[in-house]
C-alpha positions as CSV (number, residue, x, y, z in Angstrom):
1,X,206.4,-16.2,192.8
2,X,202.8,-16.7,194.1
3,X,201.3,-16.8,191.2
4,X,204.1,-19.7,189.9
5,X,203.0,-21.9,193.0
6,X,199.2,-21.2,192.4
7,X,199.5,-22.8,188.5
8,X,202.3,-25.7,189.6
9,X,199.1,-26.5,192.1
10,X,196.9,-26.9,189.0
11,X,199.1,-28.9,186.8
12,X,199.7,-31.0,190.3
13,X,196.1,-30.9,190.9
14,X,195.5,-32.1,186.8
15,X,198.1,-35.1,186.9
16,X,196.5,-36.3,189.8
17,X,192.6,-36.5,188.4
18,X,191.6,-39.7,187.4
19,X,191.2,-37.9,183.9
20,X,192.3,-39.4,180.5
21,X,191.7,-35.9,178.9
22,X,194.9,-34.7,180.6
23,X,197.6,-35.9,178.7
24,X,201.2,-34.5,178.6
25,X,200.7,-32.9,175.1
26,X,197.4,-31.1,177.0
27,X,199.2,-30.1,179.9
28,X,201.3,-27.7,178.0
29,X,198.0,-25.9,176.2
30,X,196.1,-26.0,179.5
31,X,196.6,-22.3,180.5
32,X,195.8,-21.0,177.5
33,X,191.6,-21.0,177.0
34,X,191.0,-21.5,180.6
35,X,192.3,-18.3,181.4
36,X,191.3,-16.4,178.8
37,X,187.7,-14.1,178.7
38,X,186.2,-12.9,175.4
39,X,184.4,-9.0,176.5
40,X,182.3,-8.1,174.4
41,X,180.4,-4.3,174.2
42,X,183.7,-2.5,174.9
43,X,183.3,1.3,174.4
44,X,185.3,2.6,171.0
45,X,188.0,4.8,173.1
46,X,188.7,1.9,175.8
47,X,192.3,1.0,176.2
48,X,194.0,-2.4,176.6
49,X,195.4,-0.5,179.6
50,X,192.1,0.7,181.3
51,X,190.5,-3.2,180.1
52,X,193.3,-4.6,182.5
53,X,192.9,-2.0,184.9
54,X,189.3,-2.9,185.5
55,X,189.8,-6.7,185.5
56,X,192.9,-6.9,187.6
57,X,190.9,-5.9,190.7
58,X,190.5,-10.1,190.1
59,X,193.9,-11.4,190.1
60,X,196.9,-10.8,188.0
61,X,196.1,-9.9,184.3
62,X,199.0,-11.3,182.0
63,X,197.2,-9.5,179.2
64,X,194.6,-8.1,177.7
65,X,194.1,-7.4,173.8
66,X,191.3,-5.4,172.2
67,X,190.9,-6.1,168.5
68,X,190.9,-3.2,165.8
69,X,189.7,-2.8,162.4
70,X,192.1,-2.4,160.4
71,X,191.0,-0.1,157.6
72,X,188.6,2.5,160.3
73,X,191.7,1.8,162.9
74,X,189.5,1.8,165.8
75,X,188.6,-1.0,168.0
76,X,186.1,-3.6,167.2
77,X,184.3,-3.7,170.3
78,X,185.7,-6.1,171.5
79,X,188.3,-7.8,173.0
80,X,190.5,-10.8,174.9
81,X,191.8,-10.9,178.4
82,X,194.0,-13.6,179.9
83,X,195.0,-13.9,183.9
84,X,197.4,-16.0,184.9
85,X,195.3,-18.1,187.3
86,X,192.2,-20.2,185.6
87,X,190.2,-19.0,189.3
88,X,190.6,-15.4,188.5
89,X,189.3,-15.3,185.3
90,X,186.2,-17.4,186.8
91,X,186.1,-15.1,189.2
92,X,186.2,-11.9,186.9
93,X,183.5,-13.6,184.5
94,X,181.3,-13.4,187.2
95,X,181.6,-10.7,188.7
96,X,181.9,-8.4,185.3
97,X,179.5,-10.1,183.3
98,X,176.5,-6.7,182.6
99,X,179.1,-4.4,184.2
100,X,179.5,-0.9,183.3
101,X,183.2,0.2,181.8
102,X,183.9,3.4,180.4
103,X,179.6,4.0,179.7
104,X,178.9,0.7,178.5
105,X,177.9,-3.1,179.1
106,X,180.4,-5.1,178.7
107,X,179.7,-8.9,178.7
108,X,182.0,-12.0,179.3
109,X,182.3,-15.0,178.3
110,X,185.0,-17.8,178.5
111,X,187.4,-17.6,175.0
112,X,186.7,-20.6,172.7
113,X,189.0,-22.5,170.3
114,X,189.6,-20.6,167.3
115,X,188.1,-22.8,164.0
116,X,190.7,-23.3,161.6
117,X,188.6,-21.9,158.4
118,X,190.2,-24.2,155.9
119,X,187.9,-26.8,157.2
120,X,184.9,-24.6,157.2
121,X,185.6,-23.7,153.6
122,X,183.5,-25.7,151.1
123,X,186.1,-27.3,148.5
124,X,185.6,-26.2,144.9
125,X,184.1,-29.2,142.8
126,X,184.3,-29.4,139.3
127,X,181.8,-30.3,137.0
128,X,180.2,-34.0,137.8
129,X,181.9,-36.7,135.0
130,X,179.1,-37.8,132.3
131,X,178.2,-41.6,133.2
132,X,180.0,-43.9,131.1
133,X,178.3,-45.3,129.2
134,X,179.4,-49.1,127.6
């Protein structure tokens, strides 16, 4: 319940800014990013579970995701952890930013936009047409 009043603050808190980024179609992505880290360096055997575990001490952690390779099926080293309150995960990127977690750095950063990577594909051109000549 608390944590339903602390984000019904920050959409109040957003409507009310004299800013013309936060339109209604924004509102409903706002949480997403926000409150979302990227860690980086996470140690092979590291659970979602323990990466939780060690970021919750923050605030409450709505999820956290480490990313696998598919064909080794072991983690990536790294991984994605969302709290339900844009503060916490400030407070958590500061505060386990060059931490130790389970014999390693980890560093944190803020999540970013994933690029779609049709538009960072180069189109296929065909040959150029031979001027016409008249």
């Amino acid at each position: 319940m608390a944590a339903a009043g602390r984000i019904s603050r920050g959409f109040v808190k957003l409507l009310s800014s004299p800013n013309p980024i936060a339109s209604p179609a924004r509102l409903i992505f706002h949480r997403g990013l926000a409150s979302t880290l990227f860690v980086k360096g996470i140690a092979f055997d590291t659970t979602e579970g323990k990466l939780a575990e060690a970021f919750s001490k923050f605030g409450q952690v709505e999820g956290a995701k480490i990313i696998t390779d598919k064909v080794k099926n072991r983690s990536k080293g790294f991984g994605y952890v969302t709290f339900a309150v844009e503060e916490d995960a400030r407070k958590a990127l500061i505060d386990m930013n060059g931490k130790l977690l389970d014999g390693r750095v980890v560093f944190v950063d803020m999540a970013r936009a994933r690029r779609n990577v049709a538009d960072s594909v180069p189109k296929a051109r065909g040959p150029t047409e031979p001027p016409i000549n008249d």
